[in-house]
C-alpha positions, -999 to +999 in steps of 0.1 A: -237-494+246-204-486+263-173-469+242-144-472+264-118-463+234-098-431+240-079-418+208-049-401+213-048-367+221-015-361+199+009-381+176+029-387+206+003-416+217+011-431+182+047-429+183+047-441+219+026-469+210+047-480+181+078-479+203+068-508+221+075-532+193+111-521+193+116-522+230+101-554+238+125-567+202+152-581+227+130-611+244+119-623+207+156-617+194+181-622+220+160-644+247+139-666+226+161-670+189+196-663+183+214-658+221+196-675+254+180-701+234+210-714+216+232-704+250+208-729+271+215-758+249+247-754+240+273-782+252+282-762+289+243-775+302+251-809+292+267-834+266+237-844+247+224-810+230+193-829+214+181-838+250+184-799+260+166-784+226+142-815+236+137-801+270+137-766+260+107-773+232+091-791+259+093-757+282+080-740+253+051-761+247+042-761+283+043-724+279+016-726+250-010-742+265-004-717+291-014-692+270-039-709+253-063-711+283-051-676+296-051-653+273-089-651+260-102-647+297-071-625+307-081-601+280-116-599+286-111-592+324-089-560+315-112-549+287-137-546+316-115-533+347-099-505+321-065-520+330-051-526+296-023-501+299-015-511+338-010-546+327+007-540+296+033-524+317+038-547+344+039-574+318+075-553+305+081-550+337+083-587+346+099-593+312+122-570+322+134-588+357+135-617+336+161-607+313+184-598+348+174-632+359+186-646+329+220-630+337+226-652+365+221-684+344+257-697+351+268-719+323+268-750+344+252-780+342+233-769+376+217-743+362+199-756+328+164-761+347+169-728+359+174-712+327+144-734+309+120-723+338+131-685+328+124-691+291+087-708+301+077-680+318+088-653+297+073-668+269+038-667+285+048-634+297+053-616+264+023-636+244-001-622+276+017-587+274+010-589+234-028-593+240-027-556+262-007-541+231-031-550+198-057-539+218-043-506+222-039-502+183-074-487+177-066-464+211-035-449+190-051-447+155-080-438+131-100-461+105-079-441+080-042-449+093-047-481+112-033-501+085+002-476+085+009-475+122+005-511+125+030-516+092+054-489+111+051-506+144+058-537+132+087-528+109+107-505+139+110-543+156+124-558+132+148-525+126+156-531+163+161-568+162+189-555+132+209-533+158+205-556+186+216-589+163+247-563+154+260-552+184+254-586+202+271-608+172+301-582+166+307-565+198+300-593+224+296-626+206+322-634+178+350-609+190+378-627+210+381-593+228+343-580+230+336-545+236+337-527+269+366-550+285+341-578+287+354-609+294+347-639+281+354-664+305+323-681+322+306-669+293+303-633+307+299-618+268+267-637+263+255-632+298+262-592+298+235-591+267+211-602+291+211-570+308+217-548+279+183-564+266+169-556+302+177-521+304+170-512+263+133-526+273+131-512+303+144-471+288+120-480+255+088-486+272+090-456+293+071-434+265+042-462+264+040-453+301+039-415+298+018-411+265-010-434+258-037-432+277-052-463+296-092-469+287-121-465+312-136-492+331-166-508+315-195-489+340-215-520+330-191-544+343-193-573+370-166-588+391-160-616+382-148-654+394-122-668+370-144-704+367-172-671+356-147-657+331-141-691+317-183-695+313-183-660+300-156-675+277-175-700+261-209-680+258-187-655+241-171-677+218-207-695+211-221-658+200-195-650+178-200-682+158-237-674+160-235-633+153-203-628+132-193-660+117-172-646+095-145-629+124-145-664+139-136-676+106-108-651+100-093-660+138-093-700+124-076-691+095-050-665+107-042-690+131-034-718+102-012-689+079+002-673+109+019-707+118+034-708+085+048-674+087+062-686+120+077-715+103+097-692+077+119-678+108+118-710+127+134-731+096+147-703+078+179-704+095+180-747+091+175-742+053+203-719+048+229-738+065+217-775+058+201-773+027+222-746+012+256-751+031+258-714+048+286-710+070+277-699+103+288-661+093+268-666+067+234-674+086+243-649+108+248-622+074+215-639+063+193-632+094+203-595+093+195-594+058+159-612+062+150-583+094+160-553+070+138-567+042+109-583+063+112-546+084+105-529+047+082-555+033+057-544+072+059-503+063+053-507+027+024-533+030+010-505+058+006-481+034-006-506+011-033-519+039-048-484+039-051-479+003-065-513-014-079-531+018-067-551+050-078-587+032-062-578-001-029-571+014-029-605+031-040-624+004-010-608-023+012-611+008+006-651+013+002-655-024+036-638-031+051-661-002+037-695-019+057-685-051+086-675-033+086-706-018+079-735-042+107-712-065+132-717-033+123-760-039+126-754-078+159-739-081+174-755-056+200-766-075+213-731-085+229-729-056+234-704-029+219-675-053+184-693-050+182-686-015+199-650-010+166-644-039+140-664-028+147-667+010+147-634+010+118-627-011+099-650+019+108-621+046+095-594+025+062-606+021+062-621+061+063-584+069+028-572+058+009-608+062+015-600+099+009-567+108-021-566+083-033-598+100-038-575+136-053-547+116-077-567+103-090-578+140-089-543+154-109-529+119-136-553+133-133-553+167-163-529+184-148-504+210-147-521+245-140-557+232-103-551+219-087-576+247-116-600+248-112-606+205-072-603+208-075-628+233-088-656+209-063-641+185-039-654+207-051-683+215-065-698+186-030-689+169-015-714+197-038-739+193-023-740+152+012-740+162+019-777+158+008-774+121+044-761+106+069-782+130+043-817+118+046-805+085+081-798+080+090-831+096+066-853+075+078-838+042+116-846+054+102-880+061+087-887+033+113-873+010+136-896+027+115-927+023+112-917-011+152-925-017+161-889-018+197-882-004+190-842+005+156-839+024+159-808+041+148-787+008+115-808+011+109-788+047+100-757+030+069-780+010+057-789+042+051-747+052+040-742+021+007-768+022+000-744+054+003-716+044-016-726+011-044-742+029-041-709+054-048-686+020-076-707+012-097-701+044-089-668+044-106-665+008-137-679+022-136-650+047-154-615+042-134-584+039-152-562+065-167-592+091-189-574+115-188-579+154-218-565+172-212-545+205-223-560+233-257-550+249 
């Protein structure tokens, strides 16, 4: 049996590890949600907006099933070449050149299929890169602190999506006179952010590089064809169902809650501003808001992970997000006040589902195997991530065929019943699955 895990010779492997989460916060933050995405579709690429958020869904989907057939083979092949580090880096590194690229997205009709291709590939990008970093987790931590660091890490990204959202929104975006001399025209003040996310990735990641060591090749390990890694793959996947039925059922049910808690960001924004008439400053004040607590809610359920259990925490943490949520439906009609409390009672207990959610797979993943178990992680959370946009549009559907004037408070219903049915696998699931080392 091979251990190719190397712990950190200092805390500076910890820190440096966790800092990735708040250098790479710019492609989720600025690329992906609040700035490219919404730049992309916006009326300079075209008069029909719905056609462009059509189009750019459809790049992002294409993107997905990318992922979903790369990631479980990419991670097994760097698990055994002991390249998890190098590729970890040039993954930020092509993320990185991205984000310039994306600078040069003119805001003309011309360039839209330019931009969407840019979006596509970053998206497959950073979920590949993400397979590299859990992996590293139990590299840059102990059975004891696991929980913690991962709680940490996850919380400094949402602190650094907060300072990002804060200089972009008031010192490039809203400002008729942003920061710097910037100007405006041709939409240089959203383009400029571009690079400012390029170059705060780029200065942020340099510690990963310098700190945490890279594992050891597996000395047991044969070159492999890609059709081979595909067959290896399947065998793999056949064994674990075999073997440790209980870690495949864990990766089945993550994948069902963790598309839920993707589904509170994703509509989070829709239900402020539809359902409970937030101006735009508003969402904006509300998004900042929902990072500080959901940043909070990820350290404190950390601590909490190490103390009472990975499974626990996730289980409180989706429980307490089912009550926030059906009280967000209930009182409704309060007003405003309902959501500032229980919208924001959502993002604290997002927090600590996810980051407990990749401390559970590294607690049983055997040394060697990180990337190969992160892999399905990856990809069987993809496969899921039709479940929240189906069920969000059904329960608007239905609400409306039902005679009821205001349907978008029925949406949250809809991410609710998965997240519910998401809790109830996960209850079925042991609290320590074991996964064998391979031979």
């Amino acid at each position: 049996m091979t251990n190719n895990a190397v712990k950190p010779q200092s805390k500076h492997a910890t820190w440096a590890w966790m800092l990735w989460d708040w250098a790479e916060q710019p492609y989720p933050t600025i690329i992906q949600t609040f700035i490219f995405a919404t730049y992309i579709t916006s009326s300079y690429f075209g008069d029909n907006q719905d056609v462009l958020a059509s189009q750019l869904g459809l790049a992002g989907s294409v993107a997905g099933i990318l992922v979903a057939l790369m990631a479980p083979v990419f991670g097994s092949r760097t698990d055994n070449a002991g390249h998890r580090k190098r590729w970890l880096l040039i993954n930020s590194g092509i993320l990185v050149a991205l984000m310039v690229a994306s600078y040069f997205v003119e805001p003309t009709p011309g360039f839209f299929m330019f931009g969407i291709t840019l979006y596509a590939i970053g998206s497959v990008v950073q979920e590949t890169a993400f397979i590299n970093y859990y992996a590293m987790l139990k590299q840059v931590t102990t059975p004891a602190n696991v929980g913690r660091i991962s709680g940490m890490a996850w919380g400094l990204g949402y602190v650094g999506g907060i300072l990002l959202l804060l200089v972009s929104l008031f010192g490039f975006v809203l400002p008729d006179h942003p920061l710097f001399g910037v100007s405006t025209d041709n939409a240089e003040n959203i383009r400029i952010l571009f690079l400012f996310s390029a170059v705060w990735m780029a200065v942020f990641t340099i510690p990963l590089m310098l700190f945490v060591p890279e594992v050891a090749a597996k000395s047991s390990a044969k070159k492999e064809t890609i059709i081979g890694s595909y067959r290896s793959l399947f065998k793999q996947i056949g064994e674990l169902r075999r073997k440790s039925p209980d870690a495949l059922k864990f990766l089945i049910a993550s994948a069902v809650y963790r598309d839920g808690l993707a589904g509170v960001f994703t509509f989070g924004a829709i239900l402020g501003s539809v359902a409970f008439g937030f101006s735009k400053t508003g969402v904006i004040l509300f998004g900042i808001a929902a990072n500080i607590v959901a940043g909070i809610g990820a350290a404190a359920g950390g601590i909490l992970d190490d103390r009472i259990g990975t499974k626990r925490t996730i289980v409180a943490s989706l429980s307490g997000l089912l009550v926030a949520g059906v009280s967000v439906f209930a009182f409704a009609g309060a007003g405003q006040i309902t959501y500032w409390v229980g919208g924001l009672a959502l993002c604290l207990f997002v927090g600590p589902a996810q980051a407990s959610s990749r401390t559970f797979v590294a607690r049983f993943t055997p040394d060697g195997r990180e990337g190969e178990i992160f892999g399905l992680y990856q990809t069987t959370g993809r496969a899921a991530s039709f479940l929240s946009p189906t069920l969000w549009s059904l329960s608007l559907t239905l609400a409306a065929a039902a005679g009821f004037a205001k349907t978008a408070i029925f949406g949250i219903l809809g991410i609710m019943v998965v997240l519910g049915v998401g809790l109830i696998m996960l209850l079925r699931v042991h609290p320590a699955p074991v996964v064998h080392q391979e031979d």
